[in-house]
N, C-alpha and C positions, 0 to 999 in steps of 0.2 A: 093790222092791215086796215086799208080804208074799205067803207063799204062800196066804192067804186070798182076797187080791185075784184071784189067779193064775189060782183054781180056778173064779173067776164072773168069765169072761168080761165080762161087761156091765160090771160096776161097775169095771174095770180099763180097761176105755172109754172110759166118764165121766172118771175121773182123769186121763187122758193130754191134753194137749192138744191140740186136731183141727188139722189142715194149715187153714191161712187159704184158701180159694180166690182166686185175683186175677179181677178185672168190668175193663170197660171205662172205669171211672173211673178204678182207681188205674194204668189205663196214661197216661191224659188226664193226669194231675197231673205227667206229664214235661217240660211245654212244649211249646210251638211250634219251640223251637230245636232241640233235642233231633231233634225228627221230621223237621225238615229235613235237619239234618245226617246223619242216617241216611238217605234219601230221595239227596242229594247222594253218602253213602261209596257207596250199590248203585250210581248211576249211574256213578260213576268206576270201580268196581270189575270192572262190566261196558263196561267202553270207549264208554257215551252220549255223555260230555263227558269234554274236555281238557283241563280244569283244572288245576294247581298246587295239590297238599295243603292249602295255605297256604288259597285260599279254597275247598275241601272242606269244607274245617274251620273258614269261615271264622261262619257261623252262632251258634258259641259260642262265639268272642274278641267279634265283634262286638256282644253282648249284655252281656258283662263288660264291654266297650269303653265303651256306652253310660250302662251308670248309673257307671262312674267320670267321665265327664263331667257326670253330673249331679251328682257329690257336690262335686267340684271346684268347678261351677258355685256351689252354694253356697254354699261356704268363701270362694270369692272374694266374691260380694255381701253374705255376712254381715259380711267382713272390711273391705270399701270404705263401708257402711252404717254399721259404725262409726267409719269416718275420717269418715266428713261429717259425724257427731254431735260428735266431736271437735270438727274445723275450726268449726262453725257456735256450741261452745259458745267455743270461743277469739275468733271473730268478734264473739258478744254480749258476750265480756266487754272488749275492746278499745273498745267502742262506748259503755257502760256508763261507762268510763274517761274516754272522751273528753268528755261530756254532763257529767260532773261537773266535767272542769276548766272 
């Protein structure tokens, strides 16, 4: 900073950039998962429930867990969708073959 800036408070204010405050939204943008699993670590941590780390924590595998099943899910029906294109273009052209002899 200049010693200009220095000597007027205000304007060396203005230039800095202000601490963001955090609201209640950008805690909301954590998840559902998030808040359980934390909700679960207090409960274990104060002996509520006798769970296994495993499902402690089990809140945010279960969530990865799920949309790889859905991607999965996918890949498999895109991939079986285009065998039956296959198969059903090799079927008309068998068929095609035949009608002509």
């Amino acid at each position: 900073m200049s010693e200009k800036c220095c000597q007027n408070k205000k304007d060396c204010c203005k230039n800095q950039p202000q601490p963001q405050q955090q609201n209640l939204n950008d805690y909301m943008k954590l998840g559902f998962s998030f808040w359980l699993t934390l909700v679960f670590v207090g409960l274990k941590l104060f002996g509520a429930i006798d769970w296994s780390w495993l499902w402690v924590l089990s809140p945010l595998w279960i969530g990865y867990g799920f949309i790889f099943v859905l991607i999965m899910s996918y890949v498999f029906l895109s991939a079986l969708t285009r065998q039956t294109a296959r198969l059903k273009f090799k079927i008309t052209k068998k068929q095609k073959e035949k009608a002509e002899d």
